[in-house]
C-alpha positions as a Markdown table, in Angstrom:
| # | Residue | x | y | z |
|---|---|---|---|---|
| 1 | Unk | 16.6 | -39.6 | -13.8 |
| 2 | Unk | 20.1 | -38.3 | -12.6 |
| 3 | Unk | 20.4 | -34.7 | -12.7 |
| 4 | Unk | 23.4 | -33.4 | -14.9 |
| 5 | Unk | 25.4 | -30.7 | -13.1 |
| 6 | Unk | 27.4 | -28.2 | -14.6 |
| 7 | Unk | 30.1 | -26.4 | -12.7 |
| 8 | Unk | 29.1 | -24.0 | -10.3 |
| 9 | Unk | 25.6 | -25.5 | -10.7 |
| 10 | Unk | 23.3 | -25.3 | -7.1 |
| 11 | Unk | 21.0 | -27.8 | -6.1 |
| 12 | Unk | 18.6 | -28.6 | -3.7 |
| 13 | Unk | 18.4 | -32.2 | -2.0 |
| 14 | Unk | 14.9 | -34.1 | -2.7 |
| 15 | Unk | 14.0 | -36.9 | -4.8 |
| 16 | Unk | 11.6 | -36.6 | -7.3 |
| 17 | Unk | 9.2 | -38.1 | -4.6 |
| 18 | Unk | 9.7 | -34.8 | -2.6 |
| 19 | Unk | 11.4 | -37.1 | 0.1 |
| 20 | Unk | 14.7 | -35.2 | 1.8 |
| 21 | Unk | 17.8 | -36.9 | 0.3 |
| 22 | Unk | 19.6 | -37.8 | 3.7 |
| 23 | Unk | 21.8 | -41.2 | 3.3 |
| 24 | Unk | 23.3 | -41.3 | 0.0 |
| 25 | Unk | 27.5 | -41.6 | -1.4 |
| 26 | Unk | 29.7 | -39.7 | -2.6 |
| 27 | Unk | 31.7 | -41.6 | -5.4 |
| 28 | Unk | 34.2 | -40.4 | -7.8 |
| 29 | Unk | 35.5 | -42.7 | -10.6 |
| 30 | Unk | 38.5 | -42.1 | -13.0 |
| 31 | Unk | 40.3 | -43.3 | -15.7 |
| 32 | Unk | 44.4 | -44.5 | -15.8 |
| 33 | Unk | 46.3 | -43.3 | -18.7 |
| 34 | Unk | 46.7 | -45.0 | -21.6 |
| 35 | Unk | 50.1 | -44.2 | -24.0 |
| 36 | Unk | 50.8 | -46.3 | -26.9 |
| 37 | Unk | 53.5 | -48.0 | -26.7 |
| 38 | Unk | 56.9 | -48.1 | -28.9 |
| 39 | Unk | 56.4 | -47.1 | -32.5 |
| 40 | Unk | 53.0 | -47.4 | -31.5 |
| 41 | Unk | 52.6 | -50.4 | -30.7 |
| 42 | Unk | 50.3 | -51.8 | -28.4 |
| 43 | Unk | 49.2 | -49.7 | -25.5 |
| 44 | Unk | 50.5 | -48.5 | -21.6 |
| 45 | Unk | 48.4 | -48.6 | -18.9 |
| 46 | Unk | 49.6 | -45.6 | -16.2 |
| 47 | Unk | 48.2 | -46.2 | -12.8 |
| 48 | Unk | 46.6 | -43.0 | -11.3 |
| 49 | Unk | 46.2 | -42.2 | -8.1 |
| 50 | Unk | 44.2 | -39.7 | -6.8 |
| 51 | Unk | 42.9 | -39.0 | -3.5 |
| 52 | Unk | 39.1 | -38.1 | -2.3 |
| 53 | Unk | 39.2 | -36.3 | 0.9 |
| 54 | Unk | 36.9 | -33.9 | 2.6 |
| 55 | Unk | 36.7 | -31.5 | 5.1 |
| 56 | Unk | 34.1 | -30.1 | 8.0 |
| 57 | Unk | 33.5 | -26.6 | 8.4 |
| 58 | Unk | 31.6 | -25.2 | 11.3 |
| 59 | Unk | 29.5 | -22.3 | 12.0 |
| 60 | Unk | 32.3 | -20.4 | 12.4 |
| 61 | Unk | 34.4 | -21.2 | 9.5 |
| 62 | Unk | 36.5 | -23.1 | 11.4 |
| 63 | Unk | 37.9 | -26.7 | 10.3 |
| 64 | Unk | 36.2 | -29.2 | 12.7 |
| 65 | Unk | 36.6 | -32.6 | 11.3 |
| 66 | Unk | 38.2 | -34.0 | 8.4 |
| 67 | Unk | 38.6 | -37.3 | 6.5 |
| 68 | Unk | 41.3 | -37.9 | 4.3 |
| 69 | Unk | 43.8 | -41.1 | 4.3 |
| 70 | Unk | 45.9 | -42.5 | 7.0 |
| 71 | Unk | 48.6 | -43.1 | 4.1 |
| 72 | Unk | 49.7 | -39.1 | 4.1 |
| 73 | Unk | 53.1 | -38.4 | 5.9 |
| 74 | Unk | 52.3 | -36.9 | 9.3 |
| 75 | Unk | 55.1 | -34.9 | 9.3 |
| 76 | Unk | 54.2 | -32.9 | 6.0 |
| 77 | Unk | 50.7 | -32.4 | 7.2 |
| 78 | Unk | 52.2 | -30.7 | 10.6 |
| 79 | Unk | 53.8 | -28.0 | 8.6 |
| 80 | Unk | 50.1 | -27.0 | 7.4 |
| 81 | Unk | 48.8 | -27.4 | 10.7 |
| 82 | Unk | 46.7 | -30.8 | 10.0 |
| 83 | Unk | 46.6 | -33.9 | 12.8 |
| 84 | Unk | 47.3 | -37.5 | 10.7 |
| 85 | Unk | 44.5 | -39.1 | 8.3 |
| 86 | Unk | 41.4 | -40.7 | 9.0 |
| 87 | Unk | 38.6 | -42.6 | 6.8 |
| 88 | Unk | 35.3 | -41.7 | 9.6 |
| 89 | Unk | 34.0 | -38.5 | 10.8 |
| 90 | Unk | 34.1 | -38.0 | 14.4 |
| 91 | Unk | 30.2 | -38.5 | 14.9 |
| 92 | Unk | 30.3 | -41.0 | 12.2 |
| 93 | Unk | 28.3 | -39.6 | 9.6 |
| 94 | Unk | 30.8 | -39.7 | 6.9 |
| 95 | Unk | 33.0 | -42.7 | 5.9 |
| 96 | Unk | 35.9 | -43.1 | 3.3 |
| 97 | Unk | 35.9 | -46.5 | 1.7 |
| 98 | Unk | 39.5 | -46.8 | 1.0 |
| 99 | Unk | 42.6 | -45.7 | -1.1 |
| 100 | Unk | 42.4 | -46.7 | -5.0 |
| 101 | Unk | 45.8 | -46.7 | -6.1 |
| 102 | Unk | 45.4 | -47.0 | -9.9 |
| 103 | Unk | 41.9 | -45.6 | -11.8 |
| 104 | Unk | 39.8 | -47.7 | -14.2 |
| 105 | Unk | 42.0 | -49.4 | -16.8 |
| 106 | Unk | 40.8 | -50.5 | -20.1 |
| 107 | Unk | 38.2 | -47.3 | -19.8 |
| 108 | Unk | 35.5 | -46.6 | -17.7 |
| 109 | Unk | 33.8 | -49.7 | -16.0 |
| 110 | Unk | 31.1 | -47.5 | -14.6 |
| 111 | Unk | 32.0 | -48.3 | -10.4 |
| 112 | Unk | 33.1 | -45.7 | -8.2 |
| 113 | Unk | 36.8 | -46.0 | -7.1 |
| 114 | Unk | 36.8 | -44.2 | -3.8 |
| 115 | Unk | 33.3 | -43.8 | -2.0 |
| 116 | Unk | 32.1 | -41.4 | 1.1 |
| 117 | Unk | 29.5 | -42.6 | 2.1 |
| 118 | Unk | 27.3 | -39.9 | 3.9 |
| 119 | Unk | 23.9 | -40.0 | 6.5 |
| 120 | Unk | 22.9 | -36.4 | 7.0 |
| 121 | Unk | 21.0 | -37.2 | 10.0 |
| 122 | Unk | 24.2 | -37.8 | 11.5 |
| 123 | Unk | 26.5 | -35.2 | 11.0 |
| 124 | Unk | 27.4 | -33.1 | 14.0 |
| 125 | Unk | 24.6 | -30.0 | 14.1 |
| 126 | Unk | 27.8 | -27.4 | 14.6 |
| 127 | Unk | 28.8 | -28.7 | 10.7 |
| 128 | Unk | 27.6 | -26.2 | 8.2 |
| 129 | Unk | 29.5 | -27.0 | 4.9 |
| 130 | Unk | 31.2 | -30.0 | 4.0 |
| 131 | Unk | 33.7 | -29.6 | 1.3 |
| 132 | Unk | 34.8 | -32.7 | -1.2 |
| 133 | Unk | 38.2 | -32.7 | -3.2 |
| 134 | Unk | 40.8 | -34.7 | -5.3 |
| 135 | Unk | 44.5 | -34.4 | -4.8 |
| 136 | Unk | 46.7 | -36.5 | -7.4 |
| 137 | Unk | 50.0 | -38.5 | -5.6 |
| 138 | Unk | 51.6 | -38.5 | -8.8 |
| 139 | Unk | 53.3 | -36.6 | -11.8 |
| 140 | Unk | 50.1 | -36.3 | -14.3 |
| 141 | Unk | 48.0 | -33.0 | -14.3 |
| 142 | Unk | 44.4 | -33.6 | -14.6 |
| 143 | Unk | 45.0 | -32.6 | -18.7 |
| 144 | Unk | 46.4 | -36.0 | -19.1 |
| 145 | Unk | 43.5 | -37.8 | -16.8 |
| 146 | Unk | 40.9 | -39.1 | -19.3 |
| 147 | Unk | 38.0 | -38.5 | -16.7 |
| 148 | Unk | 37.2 | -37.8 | -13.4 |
| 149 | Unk | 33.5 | -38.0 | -12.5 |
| 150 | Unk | 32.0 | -37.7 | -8.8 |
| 151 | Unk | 28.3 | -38.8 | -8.5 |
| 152 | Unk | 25.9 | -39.0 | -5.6 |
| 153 | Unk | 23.8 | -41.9 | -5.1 |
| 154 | Unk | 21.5 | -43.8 | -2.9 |
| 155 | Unk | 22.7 | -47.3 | -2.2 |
| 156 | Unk | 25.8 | -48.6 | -0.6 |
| 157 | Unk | 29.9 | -48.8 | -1.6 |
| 158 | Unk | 28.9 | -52.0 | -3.5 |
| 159 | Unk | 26.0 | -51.7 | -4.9 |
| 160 | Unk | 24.2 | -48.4 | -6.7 |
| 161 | Unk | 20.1 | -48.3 | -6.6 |
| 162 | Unk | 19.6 | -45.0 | -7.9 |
| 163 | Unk | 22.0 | -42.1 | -9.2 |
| 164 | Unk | 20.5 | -38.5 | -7.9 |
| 165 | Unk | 23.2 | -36.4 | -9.3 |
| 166 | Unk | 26.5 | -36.8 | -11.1 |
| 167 | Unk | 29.3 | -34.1 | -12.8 |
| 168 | Unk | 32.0 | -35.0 | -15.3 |
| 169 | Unk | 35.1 | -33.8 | -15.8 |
| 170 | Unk | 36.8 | -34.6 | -19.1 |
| 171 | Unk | 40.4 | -34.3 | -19.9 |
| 172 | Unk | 40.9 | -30.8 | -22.1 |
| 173 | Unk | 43.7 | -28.4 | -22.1 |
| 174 | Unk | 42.8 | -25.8 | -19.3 |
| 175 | Unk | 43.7 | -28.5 | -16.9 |
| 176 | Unk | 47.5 | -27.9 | -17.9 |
| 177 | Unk | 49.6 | -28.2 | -14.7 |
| 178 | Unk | 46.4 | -28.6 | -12.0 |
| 179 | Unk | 46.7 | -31.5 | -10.1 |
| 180 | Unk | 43.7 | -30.6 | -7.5 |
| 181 | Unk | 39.7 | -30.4 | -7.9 |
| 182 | Unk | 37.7 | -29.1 | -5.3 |
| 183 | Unk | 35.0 | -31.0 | -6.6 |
| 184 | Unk | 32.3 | -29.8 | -4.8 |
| 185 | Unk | 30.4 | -29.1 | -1.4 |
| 186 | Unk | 27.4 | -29.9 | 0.5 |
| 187 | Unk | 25.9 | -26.6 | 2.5 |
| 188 | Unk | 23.2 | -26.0 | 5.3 |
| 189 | Unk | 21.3 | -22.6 | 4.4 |
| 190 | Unk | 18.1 | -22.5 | 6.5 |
| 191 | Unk | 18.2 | -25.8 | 7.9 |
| 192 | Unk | 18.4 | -27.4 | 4.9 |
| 193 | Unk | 21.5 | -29.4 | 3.0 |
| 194 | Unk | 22.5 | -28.3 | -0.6 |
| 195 | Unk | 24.4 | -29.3 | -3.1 |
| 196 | Unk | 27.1 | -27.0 | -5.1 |
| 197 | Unk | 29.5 | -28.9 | -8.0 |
| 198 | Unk | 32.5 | -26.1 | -7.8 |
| 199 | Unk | 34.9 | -27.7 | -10.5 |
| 200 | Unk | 38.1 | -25.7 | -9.8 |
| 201 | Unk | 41.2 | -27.0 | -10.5 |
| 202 | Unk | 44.5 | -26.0 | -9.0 |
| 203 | Unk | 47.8 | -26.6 | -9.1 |
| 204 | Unk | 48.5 | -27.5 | -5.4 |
| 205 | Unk | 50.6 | -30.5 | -5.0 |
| 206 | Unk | 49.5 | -31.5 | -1.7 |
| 207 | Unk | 46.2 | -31.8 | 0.0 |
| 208 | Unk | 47.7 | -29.2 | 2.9 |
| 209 | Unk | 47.8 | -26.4 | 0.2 |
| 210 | Unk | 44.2 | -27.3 | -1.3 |
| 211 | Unk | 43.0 | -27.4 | 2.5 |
| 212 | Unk | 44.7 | -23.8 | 2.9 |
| 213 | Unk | 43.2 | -22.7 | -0.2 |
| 214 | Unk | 39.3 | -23.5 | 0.8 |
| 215 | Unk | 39.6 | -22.0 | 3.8 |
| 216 | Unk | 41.3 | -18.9 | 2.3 |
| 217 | Unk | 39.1 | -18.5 | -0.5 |
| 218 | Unk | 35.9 | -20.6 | -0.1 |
| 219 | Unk | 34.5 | -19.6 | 3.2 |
């Protein structure tokens, strides 16, 4: 059975079996907006588009890696000190399965709409936390987003064998003006990867500023 997080909620990474948790994804799913249409009738569909990205810190606090999409303007990212987009670690541990431009439509089909896929056994010993966020491209605040939800499970981008963990965000008022979730981070402590669903939202309007802020604040 899935564990249920709650924000700010630390867990530990074995199965039920006892077995280490190692090769697993990282998939967040989320809703388009839906407005009814004039004098109510009929319904708008919104596309949504929000960005998974995530970031490698080492040992010393220091960004090592990153992934986050090829699609973000190179020149923006140079004012906050960032090289261009990518969707694979460097030791190919982590991989990004793609942009989703437009969230579920017609409510939640239950499928992930971006995926990082992640093999433990893999990533680069200096890597000590491994931070995962959502940045929205466009005008909506995360008030307006019907759902965001980021799960981990065993299987593959395509197919889900068994869900170990998953956290729900659902639309409510305190998400007024945020357009940012730091979703959550995997740790080392002792040798050991953990899990930590954060849940903050904030009102950065660019994945440079929600970079900044992690390393300001998160470290």
């Amino acid at each position: 059975m899935a564990i249920n997080l709650t924000k700010g909620q630390k867990i530990d990474l074995r199965k039920a079996s006892g077995d280490k948790l190692t090769n697993f994804c990282i998939g967040v799913n989320w809703g388009a907006i839906q407005k009814k249409g004039f004098l109510g009738l009929g319904t708008k569909n919104i596309d949504v588009d929000l960005d998974l990205s995530c970031i490698l810190i080492d040992d010393n606090n220091n960004l090592c890696d990153h992934i986050y999409s090829p699609l973000y303007n190179i020149e923006v990212l140079q004012q906050f000190g960032l090289p261009k987009g990518k969707l694979v670690s460097n030791d190919g541990a982590l991989r990004h399965t793609g942009d989703d431009l437009q969230g579920d439509k017609g409510g939640d089909d239950g499928l992930d709409n971006e995926i990082i896929t992640v093999d433990l056994s893999r990533v680069s010993p200096a890597v000590s936390k491994i931070f995962f966020f959502l940045n929205n491209v466009g005008d909506e605040d995360f008030s307006q987003i019907p759902y965001a939800k980021i799960r981990m499970f065993e299987g593959t981008p395509t197919r889900v064998n068994s869900v170990f963990a998953d956290y729900n965000v659902s639309a409510e008022a305190a998400y007024t003006g945020k357009k940012a979730l730091i979703m959550a981070k995997l740790y080392k402590r002792n040798d050991e990867w953990k899990f930590d669903a954060i849940g903050d939202p904030t009102e950065d309007v660019f994945l440079g500023q929600t970079i900044h802020r992690i390393a300001k604040n998160y470290l």
